[in-house]
Backbone as CSV, one residue per row, in Angstrom:
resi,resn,N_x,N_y,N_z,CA_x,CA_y,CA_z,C_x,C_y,C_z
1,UNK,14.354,16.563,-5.934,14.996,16.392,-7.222,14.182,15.404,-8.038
2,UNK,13.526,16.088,-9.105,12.894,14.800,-10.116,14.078,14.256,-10.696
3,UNK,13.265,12.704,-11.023,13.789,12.324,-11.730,13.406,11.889,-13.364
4,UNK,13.804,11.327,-14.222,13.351,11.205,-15.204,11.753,10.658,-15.734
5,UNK,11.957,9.771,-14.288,10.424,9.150,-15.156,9.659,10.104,-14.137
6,UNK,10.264,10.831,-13.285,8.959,11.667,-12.314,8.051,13.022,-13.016
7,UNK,9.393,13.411,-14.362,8.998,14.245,-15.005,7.862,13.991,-16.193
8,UNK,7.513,12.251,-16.316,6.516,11.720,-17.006,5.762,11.328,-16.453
9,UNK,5.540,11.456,-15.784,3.938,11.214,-14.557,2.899,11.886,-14.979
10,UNK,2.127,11.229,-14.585,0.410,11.619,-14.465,-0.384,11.594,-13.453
11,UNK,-0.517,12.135,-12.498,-1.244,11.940,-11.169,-2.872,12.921,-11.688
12,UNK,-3.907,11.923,-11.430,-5.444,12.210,-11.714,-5.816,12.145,-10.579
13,UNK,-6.546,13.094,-10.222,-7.766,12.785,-9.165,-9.079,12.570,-9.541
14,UNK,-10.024,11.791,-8.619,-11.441,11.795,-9.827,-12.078,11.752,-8.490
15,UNK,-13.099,12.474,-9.005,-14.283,12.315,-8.549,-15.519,11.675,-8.179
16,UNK,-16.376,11.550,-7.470,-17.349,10.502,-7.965,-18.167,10.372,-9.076
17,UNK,-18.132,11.329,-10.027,-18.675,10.982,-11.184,-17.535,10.787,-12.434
18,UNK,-16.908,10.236,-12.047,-15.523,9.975,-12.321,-14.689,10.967,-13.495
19,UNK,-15.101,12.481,-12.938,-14.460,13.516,-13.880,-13.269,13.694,-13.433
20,UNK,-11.956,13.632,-13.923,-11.033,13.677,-13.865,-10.214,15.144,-14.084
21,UNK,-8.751,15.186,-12.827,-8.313,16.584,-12.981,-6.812,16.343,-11.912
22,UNK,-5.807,17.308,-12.713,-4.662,16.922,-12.341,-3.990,16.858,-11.040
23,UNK,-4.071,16.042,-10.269,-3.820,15.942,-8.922,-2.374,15.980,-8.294
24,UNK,-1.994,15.752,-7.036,-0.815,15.772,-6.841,0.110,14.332,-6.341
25,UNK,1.171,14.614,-6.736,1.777,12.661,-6.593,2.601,12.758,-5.574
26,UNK,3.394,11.480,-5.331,4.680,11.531,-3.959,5.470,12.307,-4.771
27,UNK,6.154,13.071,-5.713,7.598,14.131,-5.738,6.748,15.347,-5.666
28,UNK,5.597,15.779,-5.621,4.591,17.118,-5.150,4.711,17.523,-4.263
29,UNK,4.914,16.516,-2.603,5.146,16.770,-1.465,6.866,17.421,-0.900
30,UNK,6.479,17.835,0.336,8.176,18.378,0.761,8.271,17.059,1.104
31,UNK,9.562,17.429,1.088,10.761,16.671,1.456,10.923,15.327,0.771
32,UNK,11.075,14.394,1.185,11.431,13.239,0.444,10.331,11.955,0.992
33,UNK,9.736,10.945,0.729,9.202,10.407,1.211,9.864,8.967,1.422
34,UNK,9.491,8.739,3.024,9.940,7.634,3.407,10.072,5.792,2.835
35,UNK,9.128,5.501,2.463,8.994,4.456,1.537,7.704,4.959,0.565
36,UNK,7.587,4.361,-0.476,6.848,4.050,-2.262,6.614,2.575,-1.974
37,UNK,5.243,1.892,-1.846,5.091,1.020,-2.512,4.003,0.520,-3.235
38,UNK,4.153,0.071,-4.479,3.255,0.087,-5.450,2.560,-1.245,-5.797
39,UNK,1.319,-0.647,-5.476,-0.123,-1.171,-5.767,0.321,-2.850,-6.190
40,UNK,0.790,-3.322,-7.541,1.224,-4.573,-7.941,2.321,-5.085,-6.706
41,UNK,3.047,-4.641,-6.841,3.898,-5.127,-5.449,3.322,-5.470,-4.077
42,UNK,2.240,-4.418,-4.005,2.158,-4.846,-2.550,1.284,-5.726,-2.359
43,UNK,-0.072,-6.342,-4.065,-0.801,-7.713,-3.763,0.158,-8.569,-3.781
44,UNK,1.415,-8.368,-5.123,2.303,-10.141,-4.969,2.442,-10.359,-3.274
45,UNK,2.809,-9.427,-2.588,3.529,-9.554,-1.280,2.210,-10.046,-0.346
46,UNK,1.139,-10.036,-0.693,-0.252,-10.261,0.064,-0.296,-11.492,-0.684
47,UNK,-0.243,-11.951,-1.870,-0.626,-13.411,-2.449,0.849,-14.155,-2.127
48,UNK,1.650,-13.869,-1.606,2.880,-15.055,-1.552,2.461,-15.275,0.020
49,UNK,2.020,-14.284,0.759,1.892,-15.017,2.395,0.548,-16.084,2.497
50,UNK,0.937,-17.163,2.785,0.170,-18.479,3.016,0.192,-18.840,4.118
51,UNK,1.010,-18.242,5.214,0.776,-18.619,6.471,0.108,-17.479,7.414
52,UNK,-1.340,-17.894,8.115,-2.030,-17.138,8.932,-1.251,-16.565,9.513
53,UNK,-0.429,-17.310,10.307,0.168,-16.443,11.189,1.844,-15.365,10.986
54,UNK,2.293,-15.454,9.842,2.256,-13.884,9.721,1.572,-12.756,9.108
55,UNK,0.640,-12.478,8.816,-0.047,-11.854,8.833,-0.368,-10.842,9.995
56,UNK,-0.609,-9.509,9.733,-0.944,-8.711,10.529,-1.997,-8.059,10.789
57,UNK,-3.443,-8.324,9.603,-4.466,-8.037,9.552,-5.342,-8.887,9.113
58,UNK,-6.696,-8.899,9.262,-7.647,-10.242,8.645,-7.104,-10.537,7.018
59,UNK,-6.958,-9.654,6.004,-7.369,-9.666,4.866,-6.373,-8.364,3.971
60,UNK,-5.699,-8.764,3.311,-4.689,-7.762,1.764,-5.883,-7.335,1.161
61,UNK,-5.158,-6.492,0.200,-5.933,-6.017,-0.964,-7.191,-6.824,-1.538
62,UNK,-8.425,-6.538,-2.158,-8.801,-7.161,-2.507,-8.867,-6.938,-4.215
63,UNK,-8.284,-8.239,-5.198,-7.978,-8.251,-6.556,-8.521,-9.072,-6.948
């Protein structure tokens, strides 16, 4: 079931010569997808952890 803003989306795929062409997004796929999380969200959540040890990998996003 879309929803409103799913019906205003833009999903691009590009290439390496960075020609662009309409690709497919998470409501493209079956069924429903388990978690969404987005790009800005998931550095704040990489820049608020200050302690080594939770962490689960050397190194977040790099921004």
């Amino acid at each position: 079931m879309a929803t409103a803003i799913g019906l205003r989306r833009a999903v691009w795929s590009l290439n390496r010569d960075g020609t662009r062409k309409p690709g497919l997004g998470f409501l493209d796929q079956p069924g429903r997808p388990s978690a969404v999380l987005r790009g800005d969200i998931e550095a704040a959540l990489w820049h608020g952890m200050t302690e080594p040890a939770h962490r689960a990998v050397a190194r977040g996003p790099s921004n």
